[in-house]
ROTI-558775 format. One record per residue (C-alpha): residue in one letter; x, y, z. Coordinates in steps of 0.5 Angstrom, whole numbers, plus 500, padded with zeros to 3 digits. Layout:
+-------+------+-------+-----+
: marpa : east : north :  up :
+-------+------+-------+-----+
:     A :    X :     Y :   Z :
...
+-------+------+-------+-----+
END
This chain:
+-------+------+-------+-----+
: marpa : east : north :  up :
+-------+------+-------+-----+
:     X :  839 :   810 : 847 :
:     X :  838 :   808 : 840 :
:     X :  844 :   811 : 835 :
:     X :  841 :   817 : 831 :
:     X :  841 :   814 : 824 :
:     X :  838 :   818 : 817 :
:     X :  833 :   814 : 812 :
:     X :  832 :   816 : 804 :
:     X :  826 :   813 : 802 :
:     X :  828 :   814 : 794 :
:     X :  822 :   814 : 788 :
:     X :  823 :   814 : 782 :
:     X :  817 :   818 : 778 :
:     X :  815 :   819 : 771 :
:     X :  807 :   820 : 769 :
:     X :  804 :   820 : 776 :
:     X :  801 :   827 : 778 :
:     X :  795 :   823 : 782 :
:     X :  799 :   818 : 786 :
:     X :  805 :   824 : 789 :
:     X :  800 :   826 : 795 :
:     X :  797 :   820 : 798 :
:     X :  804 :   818 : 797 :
:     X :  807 :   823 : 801 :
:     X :  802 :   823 : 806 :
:     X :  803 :   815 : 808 :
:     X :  809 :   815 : 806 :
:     X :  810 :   822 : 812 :
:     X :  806 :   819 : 817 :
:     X :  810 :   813 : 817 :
:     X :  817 :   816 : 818 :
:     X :  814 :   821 : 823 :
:     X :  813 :   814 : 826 :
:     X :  820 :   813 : 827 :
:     X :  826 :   815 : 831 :
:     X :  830 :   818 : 826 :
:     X :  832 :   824 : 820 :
:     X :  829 :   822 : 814 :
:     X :  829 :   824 : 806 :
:     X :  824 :   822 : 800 :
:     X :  828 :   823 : 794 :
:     X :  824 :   823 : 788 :
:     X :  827 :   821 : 781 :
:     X :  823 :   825 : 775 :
:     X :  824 :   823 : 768 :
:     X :  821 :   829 : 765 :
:     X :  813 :   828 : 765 :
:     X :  808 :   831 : 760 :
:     X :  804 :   832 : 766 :
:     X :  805 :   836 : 772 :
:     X :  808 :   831 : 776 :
:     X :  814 :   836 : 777 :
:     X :  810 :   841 : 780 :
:     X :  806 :   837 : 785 :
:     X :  812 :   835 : 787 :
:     X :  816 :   843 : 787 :
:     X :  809 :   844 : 793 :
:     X :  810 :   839 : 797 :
:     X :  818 :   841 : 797 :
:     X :  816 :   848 : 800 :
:     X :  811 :   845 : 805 :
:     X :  816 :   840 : 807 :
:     X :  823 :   841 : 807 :
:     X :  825 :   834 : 807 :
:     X :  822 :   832 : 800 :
:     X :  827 :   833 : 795 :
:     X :  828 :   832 : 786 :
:     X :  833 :   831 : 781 :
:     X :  830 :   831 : 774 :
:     X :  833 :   829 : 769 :
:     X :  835 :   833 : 761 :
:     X :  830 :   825 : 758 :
:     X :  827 :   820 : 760 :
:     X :  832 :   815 : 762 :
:     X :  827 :   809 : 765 :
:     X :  826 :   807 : 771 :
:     X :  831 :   803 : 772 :
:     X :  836 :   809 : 771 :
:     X :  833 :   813 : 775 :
:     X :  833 :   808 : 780 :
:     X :  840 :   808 : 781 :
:     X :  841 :   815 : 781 :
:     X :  837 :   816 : 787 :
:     X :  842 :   811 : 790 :
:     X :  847 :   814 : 788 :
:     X :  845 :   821 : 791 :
:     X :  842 :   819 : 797 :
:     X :  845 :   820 : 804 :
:     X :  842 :   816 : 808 :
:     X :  844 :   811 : 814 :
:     X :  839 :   807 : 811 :
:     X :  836 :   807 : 803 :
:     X :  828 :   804 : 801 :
:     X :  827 :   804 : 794 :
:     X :  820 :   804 : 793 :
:     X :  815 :   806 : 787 :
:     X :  809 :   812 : 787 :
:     X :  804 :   808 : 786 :
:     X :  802 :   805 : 793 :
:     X :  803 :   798 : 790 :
:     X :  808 :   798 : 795 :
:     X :  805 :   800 : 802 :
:     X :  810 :   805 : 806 :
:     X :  808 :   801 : 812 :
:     X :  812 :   795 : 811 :
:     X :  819 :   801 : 812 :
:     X :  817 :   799 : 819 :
:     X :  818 :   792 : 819 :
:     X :  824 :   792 : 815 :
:     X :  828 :   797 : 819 :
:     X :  826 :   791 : 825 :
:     X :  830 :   787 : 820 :
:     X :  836 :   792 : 819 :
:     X :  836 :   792 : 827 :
:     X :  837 :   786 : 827 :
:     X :  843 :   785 : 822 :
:     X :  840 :   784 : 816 :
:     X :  843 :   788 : 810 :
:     X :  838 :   787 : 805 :
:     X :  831 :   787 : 806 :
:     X :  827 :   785 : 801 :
:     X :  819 :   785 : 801 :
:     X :  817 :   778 : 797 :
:     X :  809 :   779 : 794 :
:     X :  805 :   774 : 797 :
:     X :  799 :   776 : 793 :
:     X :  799 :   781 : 787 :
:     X :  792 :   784 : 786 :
:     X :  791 :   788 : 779 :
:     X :  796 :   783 : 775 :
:     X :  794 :   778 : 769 :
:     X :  793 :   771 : 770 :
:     X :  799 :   771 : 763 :
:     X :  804 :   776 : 768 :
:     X :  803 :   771 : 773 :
:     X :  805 :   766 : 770 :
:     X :  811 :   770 : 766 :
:     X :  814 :   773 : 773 :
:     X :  814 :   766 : 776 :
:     X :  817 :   762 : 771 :
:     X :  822 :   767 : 770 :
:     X :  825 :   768 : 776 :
:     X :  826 :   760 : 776 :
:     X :  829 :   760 : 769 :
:     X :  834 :   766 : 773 :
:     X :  836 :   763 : 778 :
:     X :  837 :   755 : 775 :
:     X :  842 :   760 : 771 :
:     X :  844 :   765 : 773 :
:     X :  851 :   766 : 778 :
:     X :  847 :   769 : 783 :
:     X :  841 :   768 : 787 :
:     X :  835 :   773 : 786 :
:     X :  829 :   772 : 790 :
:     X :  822 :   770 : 788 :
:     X :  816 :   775 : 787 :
:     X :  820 :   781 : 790 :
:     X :  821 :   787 : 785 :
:     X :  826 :   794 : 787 :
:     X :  822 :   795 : 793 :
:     X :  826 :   793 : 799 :
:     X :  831 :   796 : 805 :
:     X :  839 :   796 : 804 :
:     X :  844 :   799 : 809 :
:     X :  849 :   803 : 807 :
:     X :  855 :   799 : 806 :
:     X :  850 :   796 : 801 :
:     X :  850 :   803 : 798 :
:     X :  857 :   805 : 797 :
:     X :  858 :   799 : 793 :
:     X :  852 :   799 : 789 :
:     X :  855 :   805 : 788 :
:     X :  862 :   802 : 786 :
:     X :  858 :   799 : 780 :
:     X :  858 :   802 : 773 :
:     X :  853 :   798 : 769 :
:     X :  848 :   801 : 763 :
:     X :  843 :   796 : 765 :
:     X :  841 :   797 : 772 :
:     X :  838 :   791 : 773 :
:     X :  837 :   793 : 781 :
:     X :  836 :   785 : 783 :
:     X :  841 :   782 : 781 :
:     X :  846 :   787 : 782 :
:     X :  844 :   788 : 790 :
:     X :  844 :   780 : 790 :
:     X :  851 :   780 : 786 :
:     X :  854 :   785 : 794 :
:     X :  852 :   780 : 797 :
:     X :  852 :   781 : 806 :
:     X :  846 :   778 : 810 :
:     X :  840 :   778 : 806 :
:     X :  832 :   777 : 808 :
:     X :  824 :   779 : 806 :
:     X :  818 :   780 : 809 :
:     X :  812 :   778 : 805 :
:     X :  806 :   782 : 804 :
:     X :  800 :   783 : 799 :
:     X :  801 :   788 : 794 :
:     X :  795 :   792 : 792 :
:     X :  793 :   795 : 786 :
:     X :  795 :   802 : 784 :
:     X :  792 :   808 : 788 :
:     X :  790 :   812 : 781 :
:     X :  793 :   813 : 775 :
:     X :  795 :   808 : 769 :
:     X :  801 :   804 : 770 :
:     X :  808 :   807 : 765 :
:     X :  810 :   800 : 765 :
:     X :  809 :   795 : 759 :
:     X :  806 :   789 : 763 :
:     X :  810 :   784 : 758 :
:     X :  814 :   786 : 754 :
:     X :  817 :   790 : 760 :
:     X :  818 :   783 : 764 :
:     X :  822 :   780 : 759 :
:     X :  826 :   786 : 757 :
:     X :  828 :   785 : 766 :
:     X :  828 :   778 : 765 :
:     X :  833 :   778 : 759 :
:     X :  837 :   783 : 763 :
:     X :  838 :   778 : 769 :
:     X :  840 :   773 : 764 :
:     X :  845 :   776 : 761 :
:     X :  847 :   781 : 766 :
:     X :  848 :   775 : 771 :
:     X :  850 :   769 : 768 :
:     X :  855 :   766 : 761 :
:     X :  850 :   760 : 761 :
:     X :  846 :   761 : 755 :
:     X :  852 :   762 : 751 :
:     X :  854 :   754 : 754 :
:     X :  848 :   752 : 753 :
:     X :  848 :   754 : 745 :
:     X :  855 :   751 : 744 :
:     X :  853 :   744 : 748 :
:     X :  847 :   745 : 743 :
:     X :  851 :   746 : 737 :
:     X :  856 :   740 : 739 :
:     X :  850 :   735 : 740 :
:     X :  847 :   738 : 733 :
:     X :  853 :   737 : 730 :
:     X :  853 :   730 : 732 :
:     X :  847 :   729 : 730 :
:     X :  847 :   731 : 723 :
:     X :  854 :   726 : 723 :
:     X :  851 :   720 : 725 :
:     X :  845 :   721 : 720 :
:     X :  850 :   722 : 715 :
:     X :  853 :   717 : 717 :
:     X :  846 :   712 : 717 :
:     X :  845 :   715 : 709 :
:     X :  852 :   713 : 707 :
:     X :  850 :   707 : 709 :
:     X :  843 :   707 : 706 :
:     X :  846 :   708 : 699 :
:     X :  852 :   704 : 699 :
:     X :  850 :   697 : 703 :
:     X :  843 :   698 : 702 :
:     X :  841 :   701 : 695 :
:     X :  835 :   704 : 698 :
:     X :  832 :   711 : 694 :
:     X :  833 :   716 : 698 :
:     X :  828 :   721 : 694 :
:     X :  822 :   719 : 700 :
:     X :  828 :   723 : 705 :
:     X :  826 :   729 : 702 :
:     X :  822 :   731 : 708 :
:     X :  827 :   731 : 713 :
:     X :  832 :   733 : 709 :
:     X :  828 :   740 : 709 :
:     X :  826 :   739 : 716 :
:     X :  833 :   739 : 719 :
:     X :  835 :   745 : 715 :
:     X :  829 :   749 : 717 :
:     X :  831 :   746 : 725 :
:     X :  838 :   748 : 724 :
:     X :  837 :   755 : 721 :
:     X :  832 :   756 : 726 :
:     X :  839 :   753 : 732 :
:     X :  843 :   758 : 729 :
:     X :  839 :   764 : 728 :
:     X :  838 :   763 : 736 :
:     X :  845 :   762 : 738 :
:     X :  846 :   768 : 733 :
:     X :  841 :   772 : 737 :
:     X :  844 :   770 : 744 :
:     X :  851 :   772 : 743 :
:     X :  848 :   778 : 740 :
:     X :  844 :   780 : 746 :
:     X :  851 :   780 : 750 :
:     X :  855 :   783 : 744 :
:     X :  850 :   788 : 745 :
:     X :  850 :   789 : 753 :
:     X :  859 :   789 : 751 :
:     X :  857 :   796 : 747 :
:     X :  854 :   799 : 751 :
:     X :  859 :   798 : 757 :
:     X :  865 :   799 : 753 :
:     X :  863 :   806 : 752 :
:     X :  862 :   808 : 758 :
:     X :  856 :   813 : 757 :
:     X :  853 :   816 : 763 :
:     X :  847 :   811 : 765 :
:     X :  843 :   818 : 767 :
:     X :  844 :   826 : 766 :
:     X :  842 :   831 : 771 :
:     X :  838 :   836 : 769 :
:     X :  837 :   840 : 775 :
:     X :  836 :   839 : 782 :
:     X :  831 :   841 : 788 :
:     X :  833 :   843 : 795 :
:     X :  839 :   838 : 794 :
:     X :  847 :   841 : 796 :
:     X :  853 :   839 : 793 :
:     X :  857 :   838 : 799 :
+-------+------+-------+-----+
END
């Protein structure tokens, strides 16, 4: 006989009154389907809407449903994190309300994790719902990523995915302010794997997430979080630059002294490569910025979320 085991599905949650219920309703139906105990922990930023009070009904029905609310909105990536770091599962599955995501795969993946996998991610082979420009960003992004980054992040797949308990507890051992889950499940390492699926549009509601600038802000935690190269990049580009502007020293030295050429006319350029050098050191500026930021952030070693209260979750 198969070995009891526990699965947690976390979701984190802000704004989605409308979603909770079908969620829960597919998300029970698919659970109920497999040979296991089973928790769903939603992770709340505090909502203007009544997200929380659907959330406290369907914990009296069911009393596998469980919430940690946090004292303000911390982001989805923070509230990510705290799921994995309080559930108590053999196995975790993060997973947005939206039904976006269709709880349905949770199946195939746990065919994969019986397998030896890890780490199931879910890779989107179509994404309905998303602008042309979005799709464009998100694919060019994660190539940019991975030509630079340390480690390697799958294409196409978001926060949803199945991981193993020993992928938890050192997810866990991770102190980082910047809870850029992909990376991070990608720096643990183990034996990793995907499924690939359609992604649907939302059931109901208007996304909380800034489409663009939410992307780049992910990309730009990738990049810095993951990889030193952008700050080689700059110094190689500086070095190349500073060559540059030697030899054309150089070439208007020898304009001057050996052929007594006017220089008035090389005006023109003379304003273009200062204008181009302003521009090279004030990226470089805002590169090593970007990383001294990120340093700040770690060095005061801030809590990355704050609970508030928890629902029908012990202590123990």
């Amino acid at each position: 006989m198969e070995k009891p085991f526990t699965i947690s599905v976390v979701v984190p949650v802000y704004r989605e009154e409308t979603n909770i219920v079908p969620f829960l309703q597919r998300t029970e139906n698919v659970l109920q389907e497999i040979p296991c105990d089973y928790e769903i922990l939603f992770c709340l930023d505090p909502s203007p809407d009544s997200t929380e009070q659907v959330i406290l009904r369907e914990i009296q029905r069911n009393g596998k449903i469980r919430l940690v609310r946090f004292s303000r909105r911390f982001g989805q990536p923070a509230a990510t994190l705290a799921g994995i770091h309080l559930c108590r599962g053999d196995v975790c599955v993060v997973i947005d309300v939206d039904l976006q995501d269709p709880p349905e795969l949770i199946i195939p993946m746990l065919a994969k994790w019986r397998e030896g996998y890890r780490v199931v991610c879910a890779k989107r082979k179509t994404r309905k719902g998303e602008t042309f420009l979005k799709k464009v960003v998100t694919r060019f992004g994660y190539q940019f990523i991975n030509r630079i980054s340390d480690v390697a992040i799958p294409e196409n797949t978001g926060d949803f995915r199945l991981m193993d308990r020993r992928v938890v507890d050192e997810l866990k051992k991770m102190h980082e302010s910047h809870g850029f889950l992909r990376g991070m499940v990608a720096f643990v390492g183990f034996r990793q794997t995907f499924i690939e699926y359609d992604r649907d549009e939302r059931a109901a509601g208007i996304s909380n997430y800034n489409r663009h600038l939410g992307s780049l802000r992910i990309a730009l935690n990738g990049i810095v979080g993951f990889s030193i190269r952008p700050l080689q990049i700059a110094s190689v580009l500086g070095g190349l630059i500073a060559v540059g502007a030697f030899l054309l020293g150089f070439w208007i030295l020898v304009e001057k002294l050996v052929l007594h050429a006017d220089l008035t006319p090389g005006l023109t350029w003379t304003i273009v490569l200062i204008t181009f050098l302003s521009g090279v050191q004030l990226l470089s500026l805002g590169i090593m910025g970007e990383y001294v930021g990120r340093i700040y952030e770690e060095v005061k070693r801030r809590p990355v979320y704050i609970v508030e209260r928890k629902e029908n979750i012990s202590d123990e």
